[in-house]
Predicted model as a PDB file, atoms N, CA, C, CB and O in Angstrom, pLDDT in the B-factor column:
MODEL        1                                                                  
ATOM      1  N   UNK A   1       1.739  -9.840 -16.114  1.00 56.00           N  
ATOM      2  CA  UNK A   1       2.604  -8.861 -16.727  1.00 56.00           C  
ATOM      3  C   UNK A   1       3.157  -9.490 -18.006  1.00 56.00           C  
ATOM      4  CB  UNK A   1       3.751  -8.412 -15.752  1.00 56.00           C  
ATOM      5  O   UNK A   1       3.573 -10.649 -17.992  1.00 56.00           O  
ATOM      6  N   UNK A   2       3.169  -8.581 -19.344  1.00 58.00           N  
ATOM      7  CA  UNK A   2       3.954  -9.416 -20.183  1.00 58.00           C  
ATOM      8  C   UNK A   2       4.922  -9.099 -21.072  1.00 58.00           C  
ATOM      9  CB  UNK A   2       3.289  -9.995 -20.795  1.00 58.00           C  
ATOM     10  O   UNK A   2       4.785  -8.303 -22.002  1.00 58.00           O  
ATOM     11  N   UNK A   3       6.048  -9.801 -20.763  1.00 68.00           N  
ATOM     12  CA  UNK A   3       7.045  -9.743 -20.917  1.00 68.00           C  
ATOM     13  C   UNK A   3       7.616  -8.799 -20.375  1.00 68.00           C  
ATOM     14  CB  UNK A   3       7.200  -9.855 -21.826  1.00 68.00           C  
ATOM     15  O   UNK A   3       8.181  -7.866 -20.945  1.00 68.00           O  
ATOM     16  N   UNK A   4       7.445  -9.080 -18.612  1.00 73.00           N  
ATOM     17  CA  UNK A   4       8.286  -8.698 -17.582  1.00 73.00           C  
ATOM     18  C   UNK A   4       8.158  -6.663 -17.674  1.00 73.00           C  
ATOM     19  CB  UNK A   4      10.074  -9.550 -17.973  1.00 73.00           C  
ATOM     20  O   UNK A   4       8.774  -5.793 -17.058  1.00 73.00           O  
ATOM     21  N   UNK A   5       7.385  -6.611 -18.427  1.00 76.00           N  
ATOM     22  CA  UNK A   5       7.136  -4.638 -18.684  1.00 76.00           C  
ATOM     23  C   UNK A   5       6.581  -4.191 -17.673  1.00 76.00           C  
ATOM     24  CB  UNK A   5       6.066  -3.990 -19.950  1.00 76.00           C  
ATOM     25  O   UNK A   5       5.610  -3.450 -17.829  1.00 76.00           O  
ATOM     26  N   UNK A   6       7.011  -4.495 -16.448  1.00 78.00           N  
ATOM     27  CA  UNK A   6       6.382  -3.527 -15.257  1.00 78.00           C  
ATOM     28  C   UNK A   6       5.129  -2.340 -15.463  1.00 78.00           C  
ATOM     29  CB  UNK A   6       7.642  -2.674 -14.742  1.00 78.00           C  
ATOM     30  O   UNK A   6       3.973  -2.446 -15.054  1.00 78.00           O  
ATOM     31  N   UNK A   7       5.782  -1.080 -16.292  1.00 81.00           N  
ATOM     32  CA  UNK A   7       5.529  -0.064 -16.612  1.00 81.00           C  
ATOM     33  C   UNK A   7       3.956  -0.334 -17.355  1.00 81.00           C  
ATOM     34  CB  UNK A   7       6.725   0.475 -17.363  1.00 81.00           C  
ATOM     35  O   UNK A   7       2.960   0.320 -17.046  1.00 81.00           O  
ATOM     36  N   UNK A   8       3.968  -1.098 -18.076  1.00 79.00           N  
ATOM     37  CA  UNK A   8       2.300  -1.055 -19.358  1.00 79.00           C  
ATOM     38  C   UNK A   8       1.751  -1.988 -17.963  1.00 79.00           C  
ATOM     39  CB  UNK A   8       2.311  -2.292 -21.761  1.00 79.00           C  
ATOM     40  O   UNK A   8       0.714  -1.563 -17.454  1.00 79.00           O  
ATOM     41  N   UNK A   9       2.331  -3.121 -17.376  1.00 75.00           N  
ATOM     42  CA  UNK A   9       1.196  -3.656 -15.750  1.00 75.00           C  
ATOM     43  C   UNK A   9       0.801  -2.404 -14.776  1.00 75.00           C  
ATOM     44  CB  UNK A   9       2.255  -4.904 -14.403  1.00 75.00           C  
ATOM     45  O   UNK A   9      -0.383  -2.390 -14.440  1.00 75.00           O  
ATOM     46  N   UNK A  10       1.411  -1.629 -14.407  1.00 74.00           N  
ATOM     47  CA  UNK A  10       0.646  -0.588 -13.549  1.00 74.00           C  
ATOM     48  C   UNK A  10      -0.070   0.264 -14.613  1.00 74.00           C  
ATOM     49  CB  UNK A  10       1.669   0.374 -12.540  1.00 74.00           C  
ATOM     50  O   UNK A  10      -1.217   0.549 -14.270  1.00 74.00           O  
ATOM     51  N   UNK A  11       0.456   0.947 -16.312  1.00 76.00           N  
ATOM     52  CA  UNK A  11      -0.697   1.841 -17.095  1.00 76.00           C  
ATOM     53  C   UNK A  11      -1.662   1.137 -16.993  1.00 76.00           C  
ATOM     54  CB  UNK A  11      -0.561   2.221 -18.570  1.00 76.00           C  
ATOM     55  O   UNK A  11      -2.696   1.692 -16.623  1.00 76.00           O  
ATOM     56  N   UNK A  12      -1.695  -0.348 -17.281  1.00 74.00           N  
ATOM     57  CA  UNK A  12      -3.042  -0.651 -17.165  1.00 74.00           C  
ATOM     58  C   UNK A  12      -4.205  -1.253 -16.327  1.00 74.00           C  
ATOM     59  CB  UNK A  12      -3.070  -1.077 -17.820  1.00 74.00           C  
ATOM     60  O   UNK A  12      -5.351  -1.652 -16.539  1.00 74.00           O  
ATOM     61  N   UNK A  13      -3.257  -1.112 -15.148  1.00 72.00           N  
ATOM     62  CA  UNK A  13      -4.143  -1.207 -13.635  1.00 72.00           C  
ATOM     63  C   UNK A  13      -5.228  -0.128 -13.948  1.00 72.00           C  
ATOM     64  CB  UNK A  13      -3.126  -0.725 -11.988  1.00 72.00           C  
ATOM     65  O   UNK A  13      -6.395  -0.522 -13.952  1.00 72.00           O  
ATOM     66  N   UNK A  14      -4.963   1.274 -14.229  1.00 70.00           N  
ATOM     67  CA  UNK A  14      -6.258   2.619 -14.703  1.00 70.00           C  
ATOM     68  C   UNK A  14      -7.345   1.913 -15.246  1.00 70.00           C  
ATOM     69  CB  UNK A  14      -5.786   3.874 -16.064  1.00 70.00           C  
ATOM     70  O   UNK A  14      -8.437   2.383 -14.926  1.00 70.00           O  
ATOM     71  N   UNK A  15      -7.369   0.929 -15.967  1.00 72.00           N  
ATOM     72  CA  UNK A  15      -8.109   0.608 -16.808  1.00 72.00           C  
ATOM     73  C   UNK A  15      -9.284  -0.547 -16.353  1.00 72.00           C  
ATOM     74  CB  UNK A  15      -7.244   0.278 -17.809  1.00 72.00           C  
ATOM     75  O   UNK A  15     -10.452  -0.535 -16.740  1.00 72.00           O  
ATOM     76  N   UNK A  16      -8.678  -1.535 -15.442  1.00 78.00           N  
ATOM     77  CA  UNK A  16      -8.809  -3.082 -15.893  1.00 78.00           C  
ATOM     78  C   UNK A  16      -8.385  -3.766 -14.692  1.00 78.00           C  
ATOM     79  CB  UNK A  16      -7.850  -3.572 -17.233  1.00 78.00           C  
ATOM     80  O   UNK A  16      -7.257  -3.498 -14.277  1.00 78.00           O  
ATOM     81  N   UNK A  17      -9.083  -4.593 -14.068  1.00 82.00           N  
ATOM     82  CA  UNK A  17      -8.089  -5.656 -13.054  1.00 82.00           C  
ATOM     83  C   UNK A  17      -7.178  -6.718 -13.664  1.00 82.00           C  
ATOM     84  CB  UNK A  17      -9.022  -6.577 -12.097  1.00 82.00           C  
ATOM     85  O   UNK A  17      -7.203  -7.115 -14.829  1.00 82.00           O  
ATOM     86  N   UNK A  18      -6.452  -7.069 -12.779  1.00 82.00           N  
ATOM     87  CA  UNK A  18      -5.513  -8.414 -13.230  1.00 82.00           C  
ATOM     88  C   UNK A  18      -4.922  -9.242 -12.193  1.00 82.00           C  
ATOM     89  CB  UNK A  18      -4.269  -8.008 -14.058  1.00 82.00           C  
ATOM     90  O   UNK A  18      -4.274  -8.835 -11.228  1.00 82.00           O  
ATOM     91  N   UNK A  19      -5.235 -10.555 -12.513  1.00 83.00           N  
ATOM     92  CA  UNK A  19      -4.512 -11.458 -11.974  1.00 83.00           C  
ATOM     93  C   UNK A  19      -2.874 -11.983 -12.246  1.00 83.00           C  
ATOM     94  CB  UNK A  19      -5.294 -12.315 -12.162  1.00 83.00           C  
ATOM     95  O   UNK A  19      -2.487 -12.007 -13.414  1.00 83.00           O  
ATOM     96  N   UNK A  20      -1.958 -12.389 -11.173  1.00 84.00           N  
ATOM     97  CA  UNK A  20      -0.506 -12.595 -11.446  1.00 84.00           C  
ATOM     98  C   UNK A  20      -0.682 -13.669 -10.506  1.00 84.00           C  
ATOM     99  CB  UNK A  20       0.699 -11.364 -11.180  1.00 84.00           C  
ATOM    100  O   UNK A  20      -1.439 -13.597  -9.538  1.00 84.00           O  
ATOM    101  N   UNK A  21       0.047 -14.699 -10.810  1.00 85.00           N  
ATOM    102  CA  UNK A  21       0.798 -15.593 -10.399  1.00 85.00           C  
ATOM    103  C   UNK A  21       2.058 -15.399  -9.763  1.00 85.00           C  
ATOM    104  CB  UNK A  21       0.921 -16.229 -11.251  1.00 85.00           C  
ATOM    105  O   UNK A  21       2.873 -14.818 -10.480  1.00 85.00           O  
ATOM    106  N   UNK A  22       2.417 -15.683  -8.742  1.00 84.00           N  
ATOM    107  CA  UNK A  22       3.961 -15.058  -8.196  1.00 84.00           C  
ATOM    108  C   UNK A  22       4.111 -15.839  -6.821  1.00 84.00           C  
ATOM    109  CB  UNK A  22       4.008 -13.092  -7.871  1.00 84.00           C  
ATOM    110  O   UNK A  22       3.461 -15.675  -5.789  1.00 84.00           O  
ATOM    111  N   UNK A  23       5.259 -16.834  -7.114  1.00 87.00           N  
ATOM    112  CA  UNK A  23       5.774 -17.657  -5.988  1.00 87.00           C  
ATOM    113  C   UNK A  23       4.289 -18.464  -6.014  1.00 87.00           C  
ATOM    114  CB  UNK A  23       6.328 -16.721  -4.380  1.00 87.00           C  
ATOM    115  O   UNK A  23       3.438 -18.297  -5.140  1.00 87.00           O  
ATOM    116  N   UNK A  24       4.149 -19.247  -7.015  1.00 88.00           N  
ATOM    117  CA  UNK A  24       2.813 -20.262  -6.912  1.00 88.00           C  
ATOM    118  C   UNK A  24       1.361 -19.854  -5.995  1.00 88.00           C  
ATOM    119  CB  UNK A  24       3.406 -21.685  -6.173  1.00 88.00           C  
ATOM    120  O   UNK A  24       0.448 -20.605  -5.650  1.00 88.00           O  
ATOM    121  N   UNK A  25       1.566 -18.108  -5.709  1.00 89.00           N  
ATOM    122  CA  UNK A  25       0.204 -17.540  -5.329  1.00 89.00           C  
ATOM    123  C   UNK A  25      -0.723 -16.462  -6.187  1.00 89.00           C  
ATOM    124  CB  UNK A  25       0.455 -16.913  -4.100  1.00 89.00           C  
ATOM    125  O   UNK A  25      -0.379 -15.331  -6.531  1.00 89.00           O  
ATOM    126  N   UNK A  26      -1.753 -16.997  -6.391  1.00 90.00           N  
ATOM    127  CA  UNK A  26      -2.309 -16.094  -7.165  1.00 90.00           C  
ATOM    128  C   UNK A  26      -2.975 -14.375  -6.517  1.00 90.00           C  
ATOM    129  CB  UNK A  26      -3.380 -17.020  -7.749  1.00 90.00           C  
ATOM    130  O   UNK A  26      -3.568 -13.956  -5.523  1.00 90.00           O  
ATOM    131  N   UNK A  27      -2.627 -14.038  -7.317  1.00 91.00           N  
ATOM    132  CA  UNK A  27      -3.424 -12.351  -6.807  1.00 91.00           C  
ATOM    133  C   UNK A  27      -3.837 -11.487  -7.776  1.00 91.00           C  
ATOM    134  CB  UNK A  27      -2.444 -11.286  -5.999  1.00 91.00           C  
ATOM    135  O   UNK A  27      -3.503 -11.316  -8.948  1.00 91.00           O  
ATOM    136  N   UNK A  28      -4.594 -11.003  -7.084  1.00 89.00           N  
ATOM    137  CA  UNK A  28      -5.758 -10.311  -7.819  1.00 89.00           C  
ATOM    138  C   UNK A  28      -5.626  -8.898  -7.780  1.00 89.00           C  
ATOM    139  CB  UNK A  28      -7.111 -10.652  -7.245  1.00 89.00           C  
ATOM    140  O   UNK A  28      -5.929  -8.276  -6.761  1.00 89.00           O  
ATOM    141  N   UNK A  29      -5.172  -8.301  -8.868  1.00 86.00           N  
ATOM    142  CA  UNK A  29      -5.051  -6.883  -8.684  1.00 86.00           C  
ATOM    143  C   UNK A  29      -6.753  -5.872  -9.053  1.00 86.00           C  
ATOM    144  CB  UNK A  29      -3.648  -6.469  -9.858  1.00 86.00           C  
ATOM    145  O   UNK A  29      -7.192  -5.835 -10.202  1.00 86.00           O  
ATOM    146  N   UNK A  30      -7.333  -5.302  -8.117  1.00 84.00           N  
ATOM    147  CA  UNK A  30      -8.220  -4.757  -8.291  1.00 84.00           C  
ATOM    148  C   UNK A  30      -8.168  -3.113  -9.137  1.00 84.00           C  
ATOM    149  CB  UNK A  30      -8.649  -4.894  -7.068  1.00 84.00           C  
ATOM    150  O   UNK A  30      -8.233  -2.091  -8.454  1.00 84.00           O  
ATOM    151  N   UNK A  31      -8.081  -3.068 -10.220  1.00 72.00           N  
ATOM    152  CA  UNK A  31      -8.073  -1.898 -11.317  1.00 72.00           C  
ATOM    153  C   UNK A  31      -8.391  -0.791 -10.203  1.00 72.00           C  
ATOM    154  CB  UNK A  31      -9.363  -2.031 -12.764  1.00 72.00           C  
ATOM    155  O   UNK A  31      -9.119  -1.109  -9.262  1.00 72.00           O  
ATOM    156  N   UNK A  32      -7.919   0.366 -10.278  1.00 74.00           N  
ATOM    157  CA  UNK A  32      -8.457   1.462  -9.833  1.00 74.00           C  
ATOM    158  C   UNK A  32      -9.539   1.993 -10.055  1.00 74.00           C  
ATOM    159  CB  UNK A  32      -7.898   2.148  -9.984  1.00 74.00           C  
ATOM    160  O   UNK A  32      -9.878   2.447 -11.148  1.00 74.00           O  
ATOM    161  N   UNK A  33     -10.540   1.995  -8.520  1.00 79.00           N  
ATOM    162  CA  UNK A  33     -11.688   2.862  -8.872  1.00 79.00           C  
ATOM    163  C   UNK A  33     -11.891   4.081  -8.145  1.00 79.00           C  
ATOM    164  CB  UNK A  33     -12.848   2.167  -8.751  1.00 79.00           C  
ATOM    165  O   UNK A  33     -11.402   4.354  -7.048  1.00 79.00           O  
ATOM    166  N   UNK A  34     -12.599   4.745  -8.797  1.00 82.00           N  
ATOM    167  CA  UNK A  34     -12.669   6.588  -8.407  1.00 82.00           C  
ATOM    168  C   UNK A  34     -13.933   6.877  -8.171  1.00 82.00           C  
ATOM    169  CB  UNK A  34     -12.212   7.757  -9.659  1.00 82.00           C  
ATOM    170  O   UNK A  34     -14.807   6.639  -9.005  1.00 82.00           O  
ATOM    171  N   UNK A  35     -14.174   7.416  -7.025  1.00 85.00           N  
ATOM    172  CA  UNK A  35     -15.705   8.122  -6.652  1.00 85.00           C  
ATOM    173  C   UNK A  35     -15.840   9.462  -7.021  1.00 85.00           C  
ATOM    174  CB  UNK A  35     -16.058   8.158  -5.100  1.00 85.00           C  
ATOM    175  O   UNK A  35     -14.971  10.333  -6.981  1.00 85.00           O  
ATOM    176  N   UNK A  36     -16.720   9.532  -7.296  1.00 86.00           N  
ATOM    177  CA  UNK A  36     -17.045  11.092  -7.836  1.00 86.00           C  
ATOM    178  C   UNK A  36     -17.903  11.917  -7.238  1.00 86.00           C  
ATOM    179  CB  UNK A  36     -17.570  11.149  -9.090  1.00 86.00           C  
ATOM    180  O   UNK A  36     -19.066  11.517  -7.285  1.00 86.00           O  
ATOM    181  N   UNK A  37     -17.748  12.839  -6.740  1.00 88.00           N  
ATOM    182  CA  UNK A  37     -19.340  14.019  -5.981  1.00 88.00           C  
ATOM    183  C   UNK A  37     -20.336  14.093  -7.126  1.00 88.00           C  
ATOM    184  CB  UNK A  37     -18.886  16.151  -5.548  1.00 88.00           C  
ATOM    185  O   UNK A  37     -20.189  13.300  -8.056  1.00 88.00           O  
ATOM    186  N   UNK A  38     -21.281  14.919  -7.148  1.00 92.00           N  
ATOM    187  CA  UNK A  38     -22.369  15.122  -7.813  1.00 92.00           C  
ATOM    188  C   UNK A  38     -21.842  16.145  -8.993  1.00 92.00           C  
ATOM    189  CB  UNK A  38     -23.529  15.636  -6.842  1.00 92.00           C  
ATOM    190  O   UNK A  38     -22.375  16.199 -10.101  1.00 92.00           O  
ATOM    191  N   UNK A  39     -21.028  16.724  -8.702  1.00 91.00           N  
ATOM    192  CA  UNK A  39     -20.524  17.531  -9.744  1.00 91.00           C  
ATOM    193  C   UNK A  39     -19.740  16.506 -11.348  1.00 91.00           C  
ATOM    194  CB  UNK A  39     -19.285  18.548  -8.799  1.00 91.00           C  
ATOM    195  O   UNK A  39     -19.561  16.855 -12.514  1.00 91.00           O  
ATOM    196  N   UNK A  40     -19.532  15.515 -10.788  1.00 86.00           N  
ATOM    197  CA  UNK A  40     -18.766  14.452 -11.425  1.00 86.00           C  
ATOM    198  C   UNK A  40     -16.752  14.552 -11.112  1.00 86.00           C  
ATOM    199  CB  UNK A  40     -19.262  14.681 -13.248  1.00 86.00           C  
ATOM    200  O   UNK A  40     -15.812  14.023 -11.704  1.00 86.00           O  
ATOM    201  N   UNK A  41     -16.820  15.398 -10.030  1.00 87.00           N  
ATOM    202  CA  UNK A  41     -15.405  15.686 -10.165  1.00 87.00           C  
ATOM    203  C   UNK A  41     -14.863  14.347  -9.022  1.00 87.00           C  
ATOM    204  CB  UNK A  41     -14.981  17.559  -9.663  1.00 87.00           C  
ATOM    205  O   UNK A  41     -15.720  13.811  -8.321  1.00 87.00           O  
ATOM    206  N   UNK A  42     -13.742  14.006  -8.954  1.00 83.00           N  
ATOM    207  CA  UNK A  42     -13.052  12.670  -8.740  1.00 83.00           C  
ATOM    208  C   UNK A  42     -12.594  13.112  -7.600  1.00 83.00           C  
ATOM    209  CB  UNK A  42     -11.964  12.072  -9.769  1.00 83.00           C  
ATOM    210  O   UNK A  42     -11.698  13.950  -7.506  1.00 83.00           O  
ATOM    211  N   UNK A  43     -13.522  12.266  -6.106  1.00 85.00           N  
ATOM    212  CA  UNK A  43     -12.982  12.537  -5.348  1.00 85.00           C  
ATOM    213  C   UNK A  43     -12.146  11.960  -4.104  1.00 85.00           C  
ATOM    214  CB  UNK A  43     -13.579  13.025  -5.276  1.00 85.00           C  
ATOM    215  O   UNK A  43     -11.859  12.336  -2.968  1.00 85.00           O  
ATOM    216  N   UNK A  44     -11.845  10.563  -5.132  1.00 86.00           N  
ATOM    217  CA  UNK A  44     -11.150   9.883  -4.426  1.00 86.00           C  
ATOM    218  C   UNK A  44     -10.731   8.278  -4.701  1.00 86.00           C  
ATOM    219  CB  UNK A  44     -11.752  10.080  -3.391  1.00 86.00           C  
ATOM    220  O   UNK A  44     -11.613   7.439  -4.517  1.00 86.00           O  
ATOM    221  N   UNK A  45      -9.409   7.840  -5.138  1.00 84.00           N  
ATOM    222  CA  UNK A  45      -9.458   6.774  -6.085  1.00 84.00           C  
ATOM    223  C   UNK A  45      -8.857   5.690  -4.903  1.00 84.00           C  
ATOM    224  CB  UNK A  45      -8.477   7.052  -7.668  1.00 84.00           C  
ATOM    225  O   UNK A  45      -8.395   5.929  -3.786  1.00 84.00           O  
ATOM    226  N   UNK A  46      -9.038   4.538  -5.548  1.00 85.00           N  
ATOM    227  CA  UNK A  46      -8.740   2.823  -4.529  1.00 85.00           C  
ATOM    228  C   UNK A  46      -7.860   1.912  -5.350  1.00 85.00           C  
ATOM    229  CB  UNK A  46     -10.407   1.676  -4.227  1.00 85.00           C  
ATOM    230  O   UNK A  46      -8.039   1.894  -6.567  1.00 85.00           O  
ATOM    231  N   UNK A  47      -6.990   1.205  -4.843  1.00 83.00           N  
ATOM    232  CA  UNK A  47      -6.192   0.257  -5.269  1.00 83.00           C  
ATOM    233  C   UNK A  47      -6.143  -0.966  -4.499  1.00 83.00           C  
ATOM    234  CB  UNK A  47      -5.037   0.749  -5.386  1.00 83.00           C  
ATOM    235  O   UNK A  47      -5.597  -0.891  -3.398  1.00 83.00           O  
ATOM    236  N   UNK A  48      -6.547  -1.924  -4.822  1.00 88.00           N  
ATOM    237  CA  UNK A  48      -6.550  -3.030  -3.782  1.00 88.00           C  
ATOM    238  C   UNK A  48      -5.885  -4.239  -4.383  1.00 88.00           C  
ATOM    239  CB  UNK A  48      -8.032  -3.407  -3.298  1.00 88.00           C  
ATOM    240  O   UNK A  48      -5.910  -4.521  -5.581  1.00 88.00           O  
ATOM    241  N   UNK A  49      -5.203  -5.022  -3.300  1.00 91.00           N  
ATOM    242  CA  UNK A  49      -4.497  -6.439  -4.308  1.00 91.00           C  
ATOM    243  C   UNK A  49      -5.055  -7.240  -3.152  1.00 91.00           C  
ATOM    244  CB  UNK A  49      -2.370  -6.664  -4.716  1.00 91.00           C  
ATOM    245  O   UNK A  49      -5.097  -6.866  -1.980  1.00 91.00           O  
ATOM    246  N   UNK A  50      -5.605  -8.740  -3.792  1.00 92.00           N  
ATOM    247  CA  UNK A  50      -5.874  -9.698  -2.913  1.00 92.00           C  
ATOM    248  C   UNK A  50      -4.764 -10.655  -3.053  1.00 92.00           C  
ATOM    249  CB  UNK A  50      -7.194 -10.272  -3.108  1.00 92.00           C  
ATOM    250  O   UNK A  50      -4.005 -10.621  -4.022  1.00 92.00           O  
ATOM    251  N   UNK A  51      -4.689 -11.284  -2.345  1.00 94.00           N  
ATOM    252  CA  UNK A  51      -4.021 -13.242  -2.327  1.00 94.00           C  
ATOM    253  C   UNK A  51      -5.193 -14.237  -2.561  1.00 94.00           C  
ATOM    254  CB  UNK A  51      -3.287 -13.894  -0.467  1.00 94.00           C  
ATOM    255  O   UNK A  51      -5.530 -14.903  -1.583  1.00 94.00           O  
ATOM    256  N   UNK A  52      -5.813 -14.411  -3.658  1.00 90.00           N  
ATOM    257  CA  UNK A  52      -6.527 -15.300  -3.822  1.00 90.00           C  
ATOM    258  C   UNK A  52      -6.756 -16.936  -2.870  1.00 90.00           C  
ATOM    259  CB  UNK A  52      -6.159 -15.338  -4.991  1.00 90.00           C  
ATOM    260  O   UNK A  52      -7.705 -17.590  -2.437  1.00 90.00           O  
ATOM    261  N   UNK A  53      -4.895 -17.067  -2.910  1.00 86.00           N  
ATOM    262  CA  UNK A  53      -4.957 -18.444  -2.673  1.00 86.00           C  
ATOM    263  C   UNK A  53      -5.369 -18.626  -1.046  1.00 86.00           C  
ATOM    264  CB  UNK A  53      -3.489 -19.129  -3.094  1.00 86.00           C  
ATOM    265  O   UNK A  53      -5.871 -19.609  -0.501  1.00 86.00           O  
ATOM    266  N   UNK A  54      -4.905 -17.085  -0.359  1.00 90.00           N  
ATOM    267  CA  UNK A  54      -5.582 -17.207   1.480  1.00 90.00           C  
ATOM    268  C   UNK A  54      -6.578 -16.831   1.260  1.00 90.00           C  
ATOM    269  CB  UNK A  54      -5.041 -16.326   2.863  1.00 90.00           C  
ATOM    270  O   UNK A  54      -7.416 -17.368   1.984  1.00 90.00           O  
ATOM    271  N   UNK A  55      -7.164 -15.800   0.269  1.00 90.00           N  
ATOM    272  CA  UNK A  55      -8.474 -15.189   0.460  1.00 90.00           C  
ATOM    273  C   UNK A  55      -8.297 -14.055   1.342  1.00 90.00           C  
ATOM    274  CB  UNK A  55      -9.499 -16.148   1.021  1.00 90.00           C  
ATOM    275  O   UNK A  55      -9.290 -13.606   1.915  1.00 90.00           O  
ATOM    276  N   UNK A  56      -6.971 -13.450   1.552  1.00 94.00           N  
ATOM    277  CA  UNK A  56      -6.897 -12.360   2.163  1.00 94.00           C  
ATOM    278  C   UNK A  56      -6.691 -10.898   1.451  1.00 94.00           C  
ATOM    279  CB  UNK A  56      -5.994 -12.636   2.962  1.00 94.00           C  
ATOM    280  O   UNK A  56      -6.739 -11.014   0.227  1.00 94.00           O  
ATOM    281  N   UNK A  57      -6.510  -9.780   1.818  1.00 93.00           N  
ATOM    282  CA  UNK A  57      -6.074  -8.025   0.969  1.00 93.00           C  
ATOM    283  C   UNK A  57      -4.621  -8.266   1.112  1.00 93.00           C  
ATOM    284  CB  UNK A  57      -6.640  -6.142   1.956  1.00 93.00           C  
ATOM    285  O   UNK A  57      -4.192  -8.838   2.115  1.00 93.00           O  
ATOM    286  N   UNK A  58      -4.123  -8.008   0.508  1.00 93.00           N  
ATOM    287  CA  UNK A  58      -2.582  -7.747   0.749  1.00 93.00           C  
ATOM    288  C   UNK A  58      -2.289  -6.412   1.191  1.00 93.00           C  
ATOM    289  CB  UNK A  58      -1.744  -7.964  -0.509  1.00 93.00           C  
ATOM    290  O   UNK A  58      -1.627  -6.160   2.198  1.00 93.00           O  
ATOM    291  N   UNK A  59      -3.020  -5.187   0.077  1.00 90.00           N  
ATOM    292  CA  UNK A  59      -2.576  -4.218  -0.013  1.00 90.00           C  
ATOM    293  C   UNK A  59      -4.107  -3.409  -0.631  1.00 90.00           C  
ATOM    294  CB  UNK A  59      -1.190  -4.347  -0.805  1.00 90.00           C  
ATOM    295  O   UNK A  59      -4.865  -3.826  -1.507  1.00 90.00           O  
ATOM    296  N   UNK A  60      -4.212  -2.043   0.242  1.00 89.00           N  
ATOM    297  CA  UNK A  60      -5.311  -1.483  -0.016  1.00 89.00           C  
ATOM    298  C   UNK A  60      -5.170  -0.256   0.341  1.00 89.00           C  
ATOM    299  CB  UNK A  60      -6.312  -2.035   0.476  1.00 89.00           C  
ATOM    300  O   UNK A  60      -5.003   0.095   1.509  1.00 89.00           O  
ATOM    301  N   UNK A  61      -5.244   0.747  -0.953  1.00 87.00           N  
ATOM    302  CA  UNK A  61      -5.191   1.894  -0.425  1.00 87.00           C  
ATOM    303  C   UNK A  61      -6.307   3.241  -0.729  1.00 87.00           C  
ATOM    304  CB  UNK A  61      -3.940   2.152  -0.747  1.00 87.00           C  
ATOM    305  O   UNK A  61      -7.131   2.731  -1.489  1.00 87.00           O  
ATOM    306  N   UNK A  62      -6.772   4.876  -0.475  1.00 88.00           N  
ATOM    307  CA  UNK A  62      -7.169   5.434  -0.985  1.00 88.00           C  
ATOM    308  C   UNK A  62      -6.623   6.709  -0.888  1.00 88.00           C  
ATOM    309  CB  UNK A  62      -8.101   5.202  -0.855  1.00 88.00           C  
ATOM    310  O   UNK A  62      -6.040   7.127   0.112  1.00 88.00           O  
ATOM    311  N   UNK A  63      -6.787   7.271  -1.815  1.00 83.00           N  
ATOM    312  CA  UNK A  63      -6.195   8.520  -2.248  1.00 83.00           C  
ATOM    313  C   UNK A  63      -6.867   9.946  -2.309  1.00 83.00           C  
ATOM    314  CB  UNK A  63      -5.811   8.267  -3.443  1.00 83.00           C  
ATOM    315  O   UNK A  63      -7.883  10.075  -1.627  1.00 83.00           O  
ATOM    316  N   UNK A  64      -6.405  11.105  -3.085  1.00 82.00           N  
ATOM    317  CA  UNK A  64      -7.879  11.509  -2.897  1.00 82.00           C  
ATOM    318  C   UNK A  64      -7.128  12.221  -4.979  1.00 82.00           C  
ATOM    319  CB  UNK A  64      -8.554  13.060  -0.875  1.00 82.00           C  
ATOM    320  O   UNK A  64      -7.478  13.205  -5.632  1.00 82.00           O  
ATOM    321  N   UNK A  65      -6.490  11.549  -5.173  1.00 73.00           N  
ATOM    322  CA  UNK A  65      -6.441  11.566  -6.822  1.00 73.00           C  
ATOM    323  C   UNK A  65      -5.305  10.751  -7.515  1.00 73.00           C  
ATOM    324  CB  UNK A  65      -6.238  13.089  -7.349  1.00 73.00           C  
ATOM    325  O   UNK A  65      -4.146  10.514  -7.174  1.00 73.00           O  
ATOM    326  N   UNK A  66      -5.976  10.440  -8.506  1.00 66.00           N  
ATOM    327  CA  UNK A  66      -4.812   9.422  -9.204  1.00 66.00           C  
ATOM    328  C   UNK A  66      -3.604  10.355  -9.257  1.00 66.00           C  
ATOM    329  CB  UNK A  66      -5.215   8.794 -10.921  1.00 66.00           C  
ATOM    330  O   UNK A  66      -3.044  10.044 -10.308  1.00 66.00           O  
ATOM    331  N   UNK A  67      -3.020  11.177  -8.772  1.00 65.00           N  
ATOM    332  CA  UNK A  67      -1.904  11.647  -9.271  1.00 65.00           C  
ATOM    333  C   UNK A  67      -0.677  11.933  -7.616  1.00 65.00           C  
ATOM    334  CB  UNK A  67      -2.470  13.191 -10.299  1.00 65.00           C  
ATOM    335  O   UNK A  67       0.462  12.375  -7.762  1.00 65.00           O  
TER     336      UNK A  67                                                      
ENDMDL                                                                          
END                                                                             
């Protein structure tokens, strides 16, 4: 995150993964991805954060739209 802007770290989760450092553990934020039917319409988006340093998910979810 930089310079502590919460707000532009989650706009640009849409975009992009990212790694943070926090309490000397690293994690891996997995960018949001969206599946689409054949029509191309969006039918269902994912958010996942790892802990690098266990190698475990922290947090994983799906939706059925970014909104």
């Amino acid at each position: 995150m930089i310079d502590g802007n919460a707000s532009d770290f989650i706009d640009k989760l849409c975009y992009e993964d990212h790694y943070v450092v926090y309490n000397g553990k690293k994690y891996f934020f997995n960018g949001c991805q969206s599946k689409k039917n054949a029509d191309g319409k969006v039918v269902s988006v994912r958010l996942e954060v790892y802990d690098i340093s266990n190698d475990t998910t922290v947090f994983s979810v799906t939706k059925p739209s970014a909104t």
